[in-house]
C-alpha positions, -999 to 999 in steps of 0.1 A, spaced: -339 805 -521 -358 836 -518 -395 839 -514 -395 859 -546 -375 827 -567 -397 804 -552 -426 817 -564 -409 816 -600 -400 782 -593 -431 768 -581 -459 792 -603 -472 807 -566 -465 804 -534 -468 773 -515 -448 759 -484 -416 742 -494 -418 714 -463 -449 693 -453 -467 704 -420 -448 683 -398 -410 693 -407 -425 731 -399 -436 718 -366 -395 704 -362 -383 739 -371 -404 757 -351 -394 732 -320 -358 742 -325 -367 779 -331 -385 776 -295 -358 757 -275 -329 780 -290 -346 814 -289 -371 813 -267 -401 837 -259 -399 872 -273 -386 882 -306 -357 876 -327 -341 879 -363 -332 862 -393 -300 860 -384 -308 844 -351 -335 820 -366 -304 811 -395 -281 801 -357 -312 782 -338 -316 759 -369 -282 752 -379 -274 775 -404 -242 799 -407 -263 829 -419 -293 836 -439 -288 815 -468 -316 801 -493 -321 773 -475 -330 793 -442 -352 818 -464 -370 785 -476 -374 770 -437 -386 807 -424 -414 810 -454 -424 781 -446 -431 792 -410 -448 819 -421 -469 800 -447 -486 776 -420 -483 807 -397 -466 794 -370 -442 824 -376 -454 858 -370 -434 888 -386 -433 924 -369 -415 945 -387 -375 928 -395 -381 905 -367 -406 869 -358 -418 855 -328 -435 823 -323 -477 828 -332 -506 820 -313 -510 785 -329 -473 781 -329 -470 782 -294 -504 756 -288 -490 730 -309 -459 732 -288 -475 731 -258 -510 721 -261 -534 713 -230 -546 686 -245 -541 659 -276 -573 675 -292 -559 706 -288 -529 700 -306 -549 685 -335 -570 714 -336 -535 738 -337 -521 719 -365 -556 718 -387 -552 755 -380 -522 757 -393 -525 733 -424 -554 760 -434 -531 790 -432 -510 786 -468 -537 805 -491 -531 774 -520 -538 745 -491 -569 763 -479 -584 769 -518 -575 732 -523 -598 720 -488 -628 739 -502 -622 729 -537 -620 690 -527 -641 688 -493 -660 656 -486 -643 643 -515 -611 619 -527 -578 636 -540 -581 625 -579 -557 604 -588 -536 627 -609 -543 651 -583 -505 668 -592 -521 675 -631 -550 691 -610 -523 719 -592 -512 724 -628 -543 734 -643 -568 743 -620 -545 763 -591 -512 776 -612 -486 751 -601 -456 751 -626 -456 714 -642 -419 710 -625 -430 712 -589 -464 699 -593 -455 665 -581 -435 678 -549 -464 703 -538 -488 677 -540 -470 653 -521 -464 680 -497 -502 685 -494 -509 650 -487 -485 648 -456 -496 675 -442 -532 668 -444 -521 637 -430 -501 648 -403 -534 674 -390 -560 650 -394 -578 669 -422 -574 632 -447 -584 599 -430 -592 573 -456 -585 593 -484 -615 618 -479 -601 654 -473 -623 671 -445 -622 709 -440 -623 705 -402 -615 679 -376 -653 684 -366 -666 674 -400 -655 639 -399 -663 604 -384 -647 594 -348 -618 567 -346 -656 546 -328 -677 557 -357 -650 538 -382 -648 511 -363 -687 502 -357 -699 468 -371 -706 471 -412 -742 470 -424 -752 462 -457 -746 479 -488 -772 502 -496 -790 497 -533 -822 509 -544 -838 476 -555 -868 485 -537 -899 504 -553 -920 508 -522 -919 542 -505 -907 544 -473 -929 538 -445 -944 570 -424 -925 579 -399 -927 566 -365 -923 593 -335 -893 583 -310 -880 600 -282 -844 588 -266 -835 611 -239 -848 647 -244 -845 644 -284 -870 633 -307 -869 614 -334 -885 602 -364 -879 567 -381 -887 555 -417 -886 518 -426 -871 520 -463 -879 487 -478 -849 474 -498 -865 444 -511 -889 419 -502 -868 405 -469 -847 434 -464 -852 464 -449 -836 497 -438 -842 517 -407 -838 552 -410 -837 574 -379 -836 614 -383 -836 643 -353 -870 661 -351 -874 685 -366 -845 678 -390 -822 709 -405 -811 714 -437 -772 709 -424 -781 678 -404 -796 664 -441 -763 672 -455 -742 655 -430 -758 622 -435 -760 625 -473 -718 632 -468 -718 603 -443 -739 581 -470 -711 593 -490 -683 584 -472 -695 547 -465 -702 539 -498 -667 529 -503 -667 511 -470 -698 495 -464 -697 454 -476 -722 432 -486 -731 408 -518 -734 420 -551 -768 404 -557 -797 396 -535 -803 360 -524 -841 370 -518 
């Protein structure tokens, strides 16, 4: 299959394998070919193939998509990320390669800004359809692609699609006790804050009365930026799926 048919096929261009079957191909490219350059033709041999047919067009495009391919000319050679996810220093690094990578197909990197912080909907293959010009045929496969790949980096843990690796909550975040479901019963303001200083930082807390027992204990950095405002009202966000308490107050 050409890159040209494909695009017929699936509306625009998208990769044609998940993240982690590029990652095989490029393995064998590696171990076959080695360092330097090399052609189609020798890219068809290293992954089985008895000359460029459509099925090794469709493996090398999808290289290229998650750019672990680079092209010069008529010829490839393994890219920058390509050759840290084979050989990274460290299991971070490696995640950080393949987010890299899972960013570098033009469609997967609109669809991270268009759902950041949020859930894939449900019919999230009707969304390619309308909202990102995948043909009705192929919307199915392309979003199950998307999923694994996202997966397979990182980039969707609990069904919330980050944009980076650094954007979401540590394996020791998910796994501190639960608190209580958060539910604005309460119609006191929150208390002024109280001046706290751990370490070097300070902080500010705010007691936010949830009902006549119950309170919450809020504690911010001092003084507080806009972005770190944002990251708790996407943490708040996050939880609210996650956190577990009873539906009504026994007060």
């Amino acid at each position: 299959m050409s890159d040209d048919s494909d695009r017929k096929e699936r509306g625009r261009r998208s990769p044609s394998f998940a993240l982690q079957e590029a990652v095989g191909f490029l393995a064998q490219v590696r171990q076959n070919l080695g360092e330097g350059t090399f052609s189609r033709e020798a890219i068809a041999e290293a992954l089985g193939h008895r000359g460029v047919t459509g099925a090794v067009t469709t493996k090398i495009g999808t290289l290229t998509h998650f750019g672990l391919l680079e092209r010069e000319g008529s010829v490839y050679k393994v890219s920058a990320i390509g050759k840290r996810i084979l050989h990274p220093l460290s299991d971070s690094d490696r995640m950080e390669s393949l987010a890299l990578a899972a960013r570098s197909p033009v469609l997967y990197d609109e669809l991270l800004k268009a759902f950041a912080g949020k859930s894939l909907p449900s019919m999230f293959a009707n969304a390619l359809i309308h909202n990102f010009g995948i043909l009705s045929d192929n919307a199915a496969e392309v979003a199950k692609l998307f999923r694994s790949s996202m997966e397979t980096c990182g980039l969707l843990r609990n069904g919330i699609l980050y944009t980076s690796l650094a954007e979401m909550p540590t394996s020791a975040d998910l796994h501190e006790p639960k608190a209580e479901k958060v539910r604005p019963a309460a119609t006191e303001a929150p208390t002024s804050p109280a001046e706290v200083s751990i370490s070097s930082i300070q902080y500010q807390e705010y007691a936010i009365p949830l009902s006549k027992t119950r309170t919450a204990m809020l504690r911010i950095p001092s003084p507080a930026r806009p972005q770190d405002l944002e990251r708790i009202s996407k943490w708040l966000t996050f939880f609210a799926d996650v956190l577990q308490g009873d539906d009504a107050d026994n007060d």
